[in-house]
C-alpha positions as CSV (number, residue, x, y, z in Angstrom):
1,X,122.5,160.3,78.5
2,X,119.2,159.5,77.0
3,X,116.8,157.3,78.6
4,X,115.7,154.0,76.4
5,X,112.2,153.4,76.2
6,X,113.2,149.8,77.2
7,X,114.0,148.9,80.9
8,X,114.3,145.6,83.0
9,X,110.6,145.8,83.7
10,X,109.3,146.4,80.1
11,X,111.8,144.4,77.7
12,X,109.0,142.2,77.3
13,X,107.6,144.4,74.8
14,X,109.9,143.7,72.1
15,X,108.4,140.8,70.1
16,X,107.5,139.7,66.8
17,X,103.5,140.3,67.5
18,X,103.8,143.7,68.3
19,X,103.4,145.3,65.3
20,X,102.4,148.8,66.4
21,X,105.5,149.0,68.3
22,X,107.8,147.7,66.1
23,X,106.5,150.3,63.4
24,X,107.7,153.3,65.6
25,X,111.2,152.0,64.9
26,X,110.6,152.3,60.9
27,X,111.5,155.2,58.6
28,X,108.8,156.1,55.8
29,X,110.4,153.8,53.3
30,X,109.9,150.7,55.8
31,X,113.8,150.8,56.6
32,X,114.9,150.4,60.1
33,X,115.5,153.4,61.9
34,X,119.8,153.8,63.0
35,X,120.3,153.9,66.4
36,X,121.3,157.5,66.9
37,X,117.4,158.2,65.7
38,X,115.9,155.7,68.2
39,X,117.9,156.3,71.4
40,X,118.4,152.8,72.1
41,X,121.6,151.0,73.2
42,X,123.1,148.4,71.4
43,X,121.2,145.6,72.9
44,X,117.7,147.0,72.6
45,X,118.1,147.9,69.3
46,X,119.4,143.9,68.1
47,X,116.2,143.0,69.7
48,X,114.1,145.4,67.4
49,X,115.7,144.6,64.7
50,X,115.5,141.0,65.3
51,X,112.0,141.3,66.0
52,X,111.5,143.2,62.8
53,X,113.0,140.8,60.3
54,X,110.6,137.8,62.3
55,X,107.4,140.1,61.7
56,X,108.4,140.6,58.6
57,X,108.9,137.2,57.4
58,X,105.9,136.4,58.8
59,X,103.9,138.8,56.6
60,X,102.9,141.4,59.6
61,X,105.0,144.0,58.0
62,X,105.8,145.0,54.7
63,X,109.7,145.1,53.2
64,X,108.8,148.3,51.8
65,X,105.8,151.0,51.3
């Protein structure tokens, strides 16, 4: 089993603001990366992805490159 990148400690992390995290979790086209790419479990990666859609609303980061 493959450890997350998230734990308790550090689930902080995922936000809207954090762009230069939240860009790790994007393929080259700007789509969102599946979860068998990232390694993270079905909570973590709602989180991401709900923090992506925010940042990107918001302008932070693009729809597409």
């Amino acid at each position: 089993m493959n450890k997350s990148i998230f734990t308790k400690n550090n689930e902080h992390l995922i936000n809207w603001k954090s762009v230069l995290l939240l860009k790790h979790f994007l393929n080259r086209f700007g789509n969102i990366k599946m979860r068998k790419f990232t390694k993270l479990s079905v909570k973590y990666q709602k989180r991401v992805r709900k923090a992506i859609i925010n940042s990107r609303e918001l302008g932070l980061i693009p729809y597409i490159k």
